[in-house]
C-alpha positions in Angstrom: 96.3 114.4 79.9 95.1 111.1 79.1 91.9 110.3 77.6 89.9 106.6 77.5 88.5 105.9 73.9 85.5 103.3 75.7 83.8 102.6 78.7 86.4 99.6 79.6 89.1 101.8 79.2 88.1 104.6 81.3 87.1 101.9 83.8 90.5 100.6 83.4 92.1 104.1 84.0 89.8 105.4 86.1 91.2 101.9 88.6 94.7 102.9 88.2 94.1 106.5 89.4 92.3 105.1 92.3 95.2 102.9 93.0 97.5 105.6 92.3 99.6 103.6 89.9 99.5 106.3 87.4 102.9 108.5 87.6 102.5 112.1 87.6 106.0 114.2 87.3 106.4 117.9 87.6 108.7 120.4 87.5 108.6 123.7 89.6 110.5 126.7 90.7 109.7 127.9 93.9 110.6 130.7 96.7 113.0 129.6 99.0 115.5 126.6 99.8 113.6 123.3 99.6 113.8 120.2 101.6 113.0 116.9 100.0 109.8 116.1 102.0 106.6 114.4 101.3 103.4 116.4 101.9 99.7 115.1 103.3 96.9 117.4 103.9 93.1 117.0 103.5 92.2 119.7 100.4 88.9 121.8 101.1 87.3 124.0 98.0 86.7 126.9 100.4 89.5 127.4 102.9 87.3 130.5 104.7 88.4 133.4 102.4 86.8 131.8 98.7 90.5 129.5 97.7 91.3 126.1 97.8 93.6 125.2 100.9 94.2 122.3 103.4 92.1 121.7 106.3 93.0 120.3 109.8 89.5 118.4 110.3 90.1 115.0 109.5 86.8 114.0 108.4 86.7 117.1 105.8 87.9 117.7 102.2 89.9 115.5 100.2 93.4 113.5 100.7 96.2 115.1 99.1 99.7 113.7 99.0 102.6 115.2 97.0 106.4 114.0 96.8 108.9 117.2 96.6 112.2 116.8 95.6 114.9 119.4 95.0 116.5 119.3 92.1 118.6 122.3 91.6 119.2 125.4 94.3 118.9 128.6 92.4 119.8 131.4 95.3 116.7 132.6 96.8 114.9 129.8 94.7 115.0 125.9 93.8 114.1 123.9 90.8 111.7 120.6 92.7 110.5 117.9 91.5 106.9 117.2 92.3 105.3 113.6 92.1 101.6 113.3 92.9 100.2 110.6 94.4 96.6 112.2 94.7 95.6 114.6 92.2 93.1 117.3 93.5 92.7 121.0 92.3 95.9 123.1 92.4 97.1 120.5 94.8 100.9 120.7 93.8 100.2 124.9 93.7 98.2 124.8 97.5 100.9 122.6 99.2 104.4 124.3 98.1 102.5 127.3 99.3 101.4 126.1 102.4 104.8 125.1 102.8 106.4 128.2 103.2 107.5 127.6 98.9 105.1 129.6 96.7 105.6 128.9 93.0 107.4 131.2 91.1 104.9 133.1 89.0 102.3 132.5 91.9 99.5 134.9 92.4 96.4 133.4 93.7 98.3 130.7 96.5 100.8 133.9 97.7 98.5 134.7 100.6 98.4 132.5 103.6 94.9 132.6 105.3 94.6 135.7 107.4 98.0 136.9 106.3 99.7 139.4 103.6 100.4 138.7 100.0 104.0 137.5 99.5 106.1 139.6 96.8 107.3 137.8 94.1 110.5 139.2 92.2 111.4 136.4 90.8 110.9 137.8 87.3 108.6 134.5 86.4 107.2 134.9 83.0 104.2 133.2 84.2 103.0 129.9 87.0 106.4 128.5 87.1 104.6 124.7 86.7 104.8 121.9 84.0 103.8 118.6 83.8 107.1 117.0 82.6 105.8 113.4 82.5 103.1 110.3 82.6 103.5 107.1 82.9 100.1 104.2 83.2 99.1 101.1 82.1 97.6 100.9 78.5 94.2 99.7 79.2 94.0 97.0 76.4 97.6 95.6 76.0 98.8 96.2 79.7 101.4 98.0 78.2 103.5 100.4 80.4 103.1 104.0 78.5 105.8 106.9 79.4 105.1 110.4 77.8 107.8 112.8 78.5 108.1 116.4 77.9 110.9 119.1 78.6 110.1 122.6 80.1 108.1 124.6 78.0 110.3 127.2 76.2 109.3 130.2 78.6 110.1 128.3 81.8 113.3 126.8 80.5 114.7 130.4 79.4 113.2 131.6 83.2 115.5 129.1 84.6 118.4 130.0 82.4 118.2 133.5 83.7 118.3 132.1 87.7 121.1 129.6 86.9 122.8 133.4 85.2 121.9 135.0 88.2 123.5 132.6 90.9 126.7 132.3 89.2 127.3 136.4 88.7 125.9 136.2 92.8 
């Protein structure tokens, strides 16, 4: 989270995210084997049954564009890497699951639109989700800024226990 002090500043951030020069790193565990792959939808607040979701009418919602990386295959599960080039609502949350990839931990984006509730036995302590890094231009001295942070201590014991898990297969 980054926060503008003055009115230049936040003008001066506010530009960047508009440009998308800001770099926005996550890290997630997610159902299923994942493909690195690049995802674009449009992101409506109301996808017909009250959640957020992606739309097929062009001219509707918001651009949403999110880089997916695997980093580490974990069985049934992988470790990704998400970078966001857009940042709307849940975006990183709504994509993986539109993907096929719910998040670990996952229990409002499990349900695809019209369909059934996918299980999660994972064993996730909780949203299997953190922002990991940031990375902008400081709005007075043009400074490039890098905040980085590991996996919260939950998440990181989480993925100790699937890393356990695939070795004893």
């Amino acid at each position: 989270m980054v926060f503008a002090r003055n009115s230049a500043a936040e003008r001066h951030l506010t530009e960047q995210f508009r440009r998308h020069s800001i770099c926005r790193r996550y890290l997630a565990i997610v159902h299923g084997q994942v493909a690195e792959h690049t995802i674009t939808s449009r992101l409506v607040r109301n996808r017909g049954d009250g959640l957020r979701g992606s739309t097929s009418e062009p001219e509707v919602g918001k651009a949403a564009i999110t880089h997916v990386r695997p980093l580490e295959l974990l069985g049934d599960y992988t470790l990704v890497e998400c970078r966001l080039e857009t940042g709307r609502t849940h975006q990183i949350r709504i994509h993986l699951a539109e993907a096929g990839h719910p998040l670990c931990g996952e229990q409002l984006y499990n349900k695809p639109l019209g369909g059934v509730r996918a299980a999660d036995r994972s064993g996730a302590p909780r949203l299997a989700l953190a922002a990991v890094e940031l990375e902008f231009t400081h709005p007075h001295t043009g400074k490039r800024m890098r905040f980085k942070s590991s996996l919260p201590q939950d998440l990181a014991q989480f993925l100790r226990r699937l890393r356990k898990r695939q070795k004893e297969g």
